[in-house]
Backbone as CSV, one residue per row, in Angstrom:
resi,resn,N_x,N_y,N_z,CA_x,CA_y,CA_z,C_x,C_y,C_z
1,UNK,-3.480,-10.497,-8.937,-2.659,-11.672,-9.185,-3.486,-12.954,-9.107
2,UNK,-4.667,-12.885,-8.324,-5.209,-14.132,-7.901,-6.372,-14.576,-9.065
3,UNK,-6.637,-13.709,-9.839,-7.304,-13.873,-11.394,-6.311,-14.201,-12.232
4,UNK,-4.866,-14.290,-12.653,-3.964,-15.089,-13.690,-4.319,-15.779,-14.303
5,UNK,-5.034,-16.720,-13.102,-5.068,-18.428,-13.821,-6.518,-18.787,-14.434
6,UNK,-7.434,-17.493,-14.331,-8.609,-17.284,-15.110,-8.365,-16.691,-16.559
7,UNK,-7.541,-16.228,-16.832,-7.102,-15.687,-18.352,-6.814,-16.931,-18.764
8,UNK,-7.292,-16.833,-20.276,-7.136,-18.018,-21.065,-5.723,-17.145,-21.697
9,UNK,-5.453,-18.357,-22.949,-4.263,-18.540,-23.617,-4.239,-17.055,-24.663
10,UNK,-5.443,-16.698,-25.001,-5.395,-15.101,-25.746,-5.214,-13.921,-25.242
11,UNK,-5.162,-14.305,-23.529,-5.247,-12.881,-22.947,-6.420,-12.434,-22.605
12,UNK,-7.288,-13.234,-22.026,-8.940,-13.070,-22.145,-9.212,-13.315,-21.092
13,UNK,-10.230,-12.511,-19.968,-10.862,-12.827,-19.015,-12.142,-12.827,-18.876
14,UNK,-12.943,-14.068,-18.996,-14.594,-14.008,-19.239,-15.220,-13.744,-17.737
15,UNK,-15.943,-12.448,-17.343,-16.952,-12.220,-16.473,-18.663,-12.139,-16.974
16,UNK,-18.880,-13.467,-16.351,-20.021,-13.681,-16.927,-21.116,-14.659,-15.234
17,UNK,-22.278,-14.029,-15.413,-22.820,-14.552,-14.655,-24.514,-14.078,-14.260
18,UNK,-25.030,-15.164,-14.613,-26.567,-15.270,-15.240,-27.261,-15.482,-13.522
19,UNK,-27.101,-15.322,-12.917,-27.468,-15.425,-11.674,-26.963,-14.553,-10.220
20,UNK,-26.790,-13.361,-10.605,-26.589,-12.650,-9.588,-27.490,-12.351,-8.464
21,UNK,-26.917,-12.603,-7.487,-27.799,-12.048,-5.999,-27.092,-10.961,-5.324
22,UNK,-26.153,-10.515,-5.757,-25.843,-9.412,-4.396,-26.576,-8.076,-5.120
23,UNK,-25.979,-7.297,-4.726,-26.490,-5.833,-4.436,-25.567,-5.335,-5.409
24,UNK,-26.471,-3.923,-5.857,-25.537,-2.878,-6.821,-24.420,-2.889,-6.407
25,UNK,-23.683,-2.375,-5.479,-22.390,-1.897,-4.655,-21.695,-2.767,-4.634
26,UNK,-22.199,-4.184,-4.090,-21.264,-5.318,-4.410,-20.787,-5.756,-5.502
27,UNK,-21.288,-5.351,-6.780,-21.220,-5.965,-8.100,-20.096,-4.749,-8.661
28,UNK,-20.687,-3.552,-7.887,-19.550,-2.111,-8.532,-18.502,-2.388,-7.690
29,UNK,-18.202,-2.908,-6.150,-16.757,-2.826,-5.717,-16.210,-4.061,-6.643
30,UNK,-17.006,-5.333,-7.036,-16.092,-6.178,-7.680,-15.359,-5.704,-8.998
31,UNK,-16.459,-5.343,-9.147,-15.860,-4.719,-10.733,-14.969,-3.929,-10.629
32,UNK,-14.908,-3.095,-9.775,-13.275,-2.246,-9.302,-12.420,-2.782,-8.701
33,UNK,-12.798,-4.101,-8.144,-11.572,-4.854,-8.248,-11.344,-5.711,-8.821
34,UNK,-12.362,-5.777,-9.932,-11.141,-6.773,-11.153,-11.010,-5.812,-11.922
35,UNK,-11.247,-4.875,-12.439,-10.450,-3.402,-13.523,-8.711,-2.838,-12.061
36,UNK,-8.548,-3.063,-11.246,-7.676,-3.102,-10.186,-6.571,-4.242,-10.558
37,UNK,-7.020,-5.553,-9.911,-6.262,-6.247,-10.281,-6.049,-6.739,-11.833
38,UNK,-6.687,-7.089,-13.125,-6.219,-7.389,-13.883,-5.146,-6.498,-15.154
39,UNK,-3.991,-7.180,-15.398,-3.474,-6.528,-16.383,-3.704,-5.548,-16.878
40,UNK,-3.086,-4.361,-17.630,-3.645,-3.851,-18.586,-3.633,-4.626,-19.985
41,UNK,-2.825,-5.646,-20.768,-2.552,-5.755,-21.490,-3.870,-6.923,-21.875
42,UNK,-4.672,-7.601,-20.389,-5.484,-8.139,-20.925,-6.881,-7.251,-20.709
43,UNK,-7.493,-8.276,-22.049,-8.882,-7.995,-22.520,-10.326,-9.073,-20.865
44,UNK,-11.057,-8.062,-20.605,-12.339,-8.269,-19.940,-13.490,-8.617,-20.516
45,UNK,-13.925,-9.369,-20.838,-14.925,-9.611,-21.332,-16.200,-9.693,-20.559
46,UNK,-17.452,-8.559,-20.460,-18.103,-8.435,-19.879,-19.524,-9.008,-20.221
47,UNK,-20.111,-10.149,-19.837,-20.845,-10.670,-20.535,-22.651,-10.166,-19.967
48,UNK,-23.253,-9.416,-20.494,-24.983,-8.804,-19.879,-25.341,-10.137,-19.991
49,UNK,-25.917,-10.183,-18.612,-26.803,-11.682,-18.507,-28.308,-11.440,-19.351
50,UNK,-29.074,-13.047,-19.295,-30.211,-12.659,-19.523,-31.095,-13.929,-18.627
51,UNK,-31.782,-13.184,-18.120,-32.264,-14.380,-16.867,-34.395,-13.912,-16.676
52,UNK,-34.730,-14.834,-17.862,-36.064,-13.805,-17.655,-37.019,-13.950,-15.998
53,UNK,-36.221,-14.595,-15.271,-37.357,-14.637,-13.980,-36.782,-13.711,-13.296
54,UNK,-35.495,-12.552,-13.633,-35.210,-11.624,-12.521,-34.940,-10.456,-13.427
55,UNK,-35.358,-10.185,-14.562,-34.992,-8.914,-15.578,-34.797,-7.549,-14.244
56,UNK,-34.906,-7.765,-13.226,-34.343,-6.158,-12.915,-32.906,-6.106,-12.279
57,UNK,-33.235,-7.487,-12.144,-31.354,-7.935,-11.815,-30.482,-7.749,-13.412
58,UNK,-31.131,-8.279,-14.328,-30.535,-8.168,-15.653,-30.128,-6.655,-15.688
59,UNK,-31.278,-5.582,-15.560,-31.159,-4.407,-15.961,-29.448,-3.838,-15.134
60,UNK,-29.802,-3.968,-13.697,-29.154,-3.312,-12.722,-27.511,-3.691,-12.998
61,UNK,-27.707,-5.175,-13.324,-26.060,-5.903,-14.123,-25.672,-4.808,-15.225
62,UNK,-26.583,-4.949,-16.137,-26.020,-4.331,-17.362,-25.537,-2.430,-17.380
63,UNK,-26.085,-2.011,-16.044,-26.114,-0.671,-15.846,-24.687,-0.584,-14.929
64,UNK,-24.432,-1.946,-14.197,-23.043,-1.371,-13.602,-22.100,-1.803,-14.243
65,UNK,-22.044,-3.054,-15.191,-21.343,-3.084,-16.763,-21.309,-2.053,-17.156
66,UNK,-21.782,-1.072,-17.722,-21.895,-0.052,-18.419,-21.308,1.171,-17.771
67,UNK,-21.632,0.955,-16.359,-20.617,1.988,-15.381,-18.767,1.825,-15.074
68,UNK,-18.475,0.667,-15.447,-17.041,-0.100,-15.207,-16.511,-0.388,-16.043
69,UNK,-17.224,-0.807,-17.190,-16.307,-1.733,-18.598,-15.489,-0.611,-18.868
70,UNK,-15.803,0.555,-19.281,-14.408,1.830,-19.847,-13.107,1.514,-18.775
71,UNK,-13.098,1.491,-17.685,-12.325,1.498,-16.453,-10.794,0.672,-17.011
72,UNK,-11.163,0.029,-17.641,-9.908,-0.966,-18.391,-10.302,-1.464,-20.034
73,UNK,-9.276,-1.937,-20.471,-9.637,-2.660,-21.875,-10.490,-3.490,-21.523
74,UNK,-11.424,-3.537,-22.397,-12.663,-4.713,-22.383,-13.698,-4.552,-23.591
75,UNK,-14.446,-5.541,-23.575,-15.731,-5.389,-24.854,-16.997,-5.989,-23.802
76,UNK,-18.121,-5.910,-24.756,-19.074,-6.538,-24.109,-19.628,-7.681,-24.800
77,UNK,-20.680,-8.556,-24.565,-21.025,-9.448,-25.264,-22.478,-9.213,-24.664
78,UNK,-23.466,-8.893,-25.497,-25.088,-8.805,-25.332,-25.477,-10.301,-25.696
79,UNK,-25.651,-11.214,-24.125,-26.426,-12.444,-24.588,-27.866,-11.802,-24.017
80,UNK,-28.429,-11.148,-23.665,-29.522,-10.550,-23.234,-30.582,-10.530,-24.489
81,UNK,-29.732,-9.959,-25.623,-30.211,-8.934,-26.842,-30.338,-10.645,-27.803
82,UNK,-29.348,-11.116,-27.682,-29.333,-12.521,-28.726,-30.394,-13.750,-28.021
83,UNK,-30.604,-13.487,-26.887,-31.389,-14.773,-26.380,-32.878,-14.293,-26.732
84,UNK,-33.430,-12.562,-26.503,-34.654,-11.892,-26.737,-34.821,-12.293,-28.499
85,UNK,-33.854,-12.100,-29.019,-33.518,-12.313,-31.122,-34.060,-13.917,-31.109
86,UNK,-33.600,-14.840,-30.610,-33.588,-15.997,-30.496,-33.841,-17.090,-29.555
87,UNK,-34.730,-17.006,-28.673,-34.782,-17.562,-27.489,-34.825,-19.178,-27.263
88,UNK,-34.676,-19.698,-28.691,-34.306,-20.813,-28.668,-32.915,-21.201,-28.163
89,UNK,-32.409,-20.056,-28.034,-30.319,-20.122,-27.668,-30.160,-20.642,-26.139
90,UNK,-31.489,-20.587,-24.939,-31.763,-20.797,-24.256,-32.398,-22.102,-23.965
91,UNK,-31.392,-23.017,-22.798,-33.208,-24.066,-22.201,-33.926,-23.634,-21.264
92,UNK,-33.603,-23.117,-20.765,-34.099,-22.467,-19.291,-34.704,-20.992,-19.010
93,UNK,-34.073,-20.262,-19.909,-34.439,-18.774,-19.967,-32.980,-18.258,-18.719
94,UNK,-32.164,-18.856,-19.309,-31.029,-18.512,-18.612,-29.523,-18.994,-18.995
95,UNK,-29.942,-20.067,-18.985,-28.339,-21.453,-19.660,-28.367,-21.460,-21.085
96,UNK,-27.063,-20.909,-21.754,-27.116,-21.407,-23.304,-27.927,-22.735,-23.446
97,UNK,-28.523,-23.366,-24.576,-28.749,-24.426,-25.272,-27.612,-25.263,-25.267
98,UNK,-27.202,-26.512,-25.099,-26.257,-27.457,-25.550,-26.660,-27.454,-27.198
99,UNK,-25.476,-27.505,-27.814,-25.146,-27.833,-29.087,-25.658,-26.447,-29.995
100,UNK,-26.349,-25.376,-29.464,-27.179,-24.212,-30.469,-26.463,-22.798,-29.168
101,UNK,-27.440,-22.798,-28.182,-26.470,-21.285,-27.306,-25.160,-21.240,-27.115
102,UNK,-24.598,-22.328,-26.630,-23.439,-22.469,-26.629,-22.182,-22.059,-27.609
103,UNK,-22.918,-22.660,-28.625,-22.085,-22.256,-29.984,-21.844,-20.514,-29.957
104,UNK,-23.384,-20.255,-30.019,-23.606,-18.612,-30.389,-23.103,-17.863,-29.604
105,UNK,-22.996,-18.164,-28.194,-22.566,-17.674,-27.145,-20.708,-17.214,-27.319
106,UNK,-20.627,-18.734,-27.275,-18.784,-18.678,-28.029,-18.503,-17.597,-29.131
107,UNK,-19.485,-17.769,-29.859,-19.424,-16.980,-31.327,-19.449,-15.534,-30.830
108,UNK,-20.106,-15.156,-30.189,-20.452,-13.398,-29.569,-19.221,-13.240,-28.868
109,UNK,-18.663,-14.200,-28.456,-17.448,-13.960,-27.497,-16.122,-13.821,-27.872
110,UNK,-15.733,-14.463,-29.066,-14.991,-14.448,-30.126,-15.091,-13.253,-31.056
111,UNK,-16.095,-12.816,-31.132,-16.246,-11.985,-32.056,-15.583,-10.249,-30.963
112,UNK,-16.263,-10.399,-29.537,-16.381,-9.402,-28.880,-14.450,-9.291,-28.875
113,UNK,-13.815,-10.029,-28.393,-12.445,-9.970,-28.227,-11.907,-9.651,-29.489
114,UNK,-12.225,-9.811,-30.613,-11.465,-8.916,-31.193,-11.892,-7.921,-31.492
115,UNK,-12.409,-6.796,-30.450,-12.556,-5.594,-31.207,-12.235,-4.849,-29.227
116,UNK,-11.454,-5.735,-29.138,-11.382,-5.317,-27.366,-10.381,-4.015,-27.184
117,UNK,-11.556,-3.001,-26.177,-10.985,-1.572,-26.565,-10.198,-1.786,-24.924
C-alpha cells in the first residue's frame, strides 16, 4: 500500500537505481517486497543500472533483476546496454545527459511499458 503514490497515472512503477550499496539479499528481499506489495494489475519497471566505477555492482543488480522481474508483471529497460551503444547518454558514467540521456532514457521506458508482461 505504501508504494500507491509511486505509480504514475499509466499504472507504472519505475525501480531504478544507479547507485546501489547494499548487499545481494537486501536487493532480493526488496524485490520480494515490492513483487508482494504492488498490484497485480500494475506494470514494474525494472531499470539495469549502468555505473562504470562499480560494474560488479551493475552485474550483481542485473542478476537479481533477472531473478525477480518474472515474480509479477514487469519489463526491463537495459540503460547499461544503451549507455555502453552510446556513452554520450551519460555525464558522469552514471546520470542520464540533460537534454540527450534523459530523453533516451524516457524513450526505453516508454517503449519497455508497453510490452509489460
Amino acid at each position: 500500500q505504501e508504494l500507491a503514490p509511486l505509480v504514475d497515472e499509466n499504472g507504472t512503477l519505475v525501480i531504478q537505481d544507479g547507485a546501489y550499496e547494499g548487499t545481494e539479499e537486501e536487493l532480493s528481499i526488496f524485490m520480494d517486497d515490492v513483487n508482494m506489495l504492488v498490484r497485480p494489475d500494475i506494470c514494474i519497471l525494472w531499470v539495469y543500472p549502468h555505473d562504470i566505477w562499480h560494474a560488479s555492482v551493475d552485474v550483481m543488480v542485473r542478476r537479481t533483476i533477472d531473478a525477480h522481474a518474472g515474480a509479477h508483471r514487469s519489463a526491463i529497460v537495459d540503460w547499461s546496454a544503451a549507455v555502453q551503444a552510446d556513452p554520450s547518454l551519460t555525464h558522469d558514467g552514471l546520470h542520464p545527459s540533460v537534454n540527450h540521456g534523459d530523453h533516451v532514457l524516457a524513450s526505453l521506458m516508454h517503449e519497455a511499458v508497453q510490452h509489460c508482461d
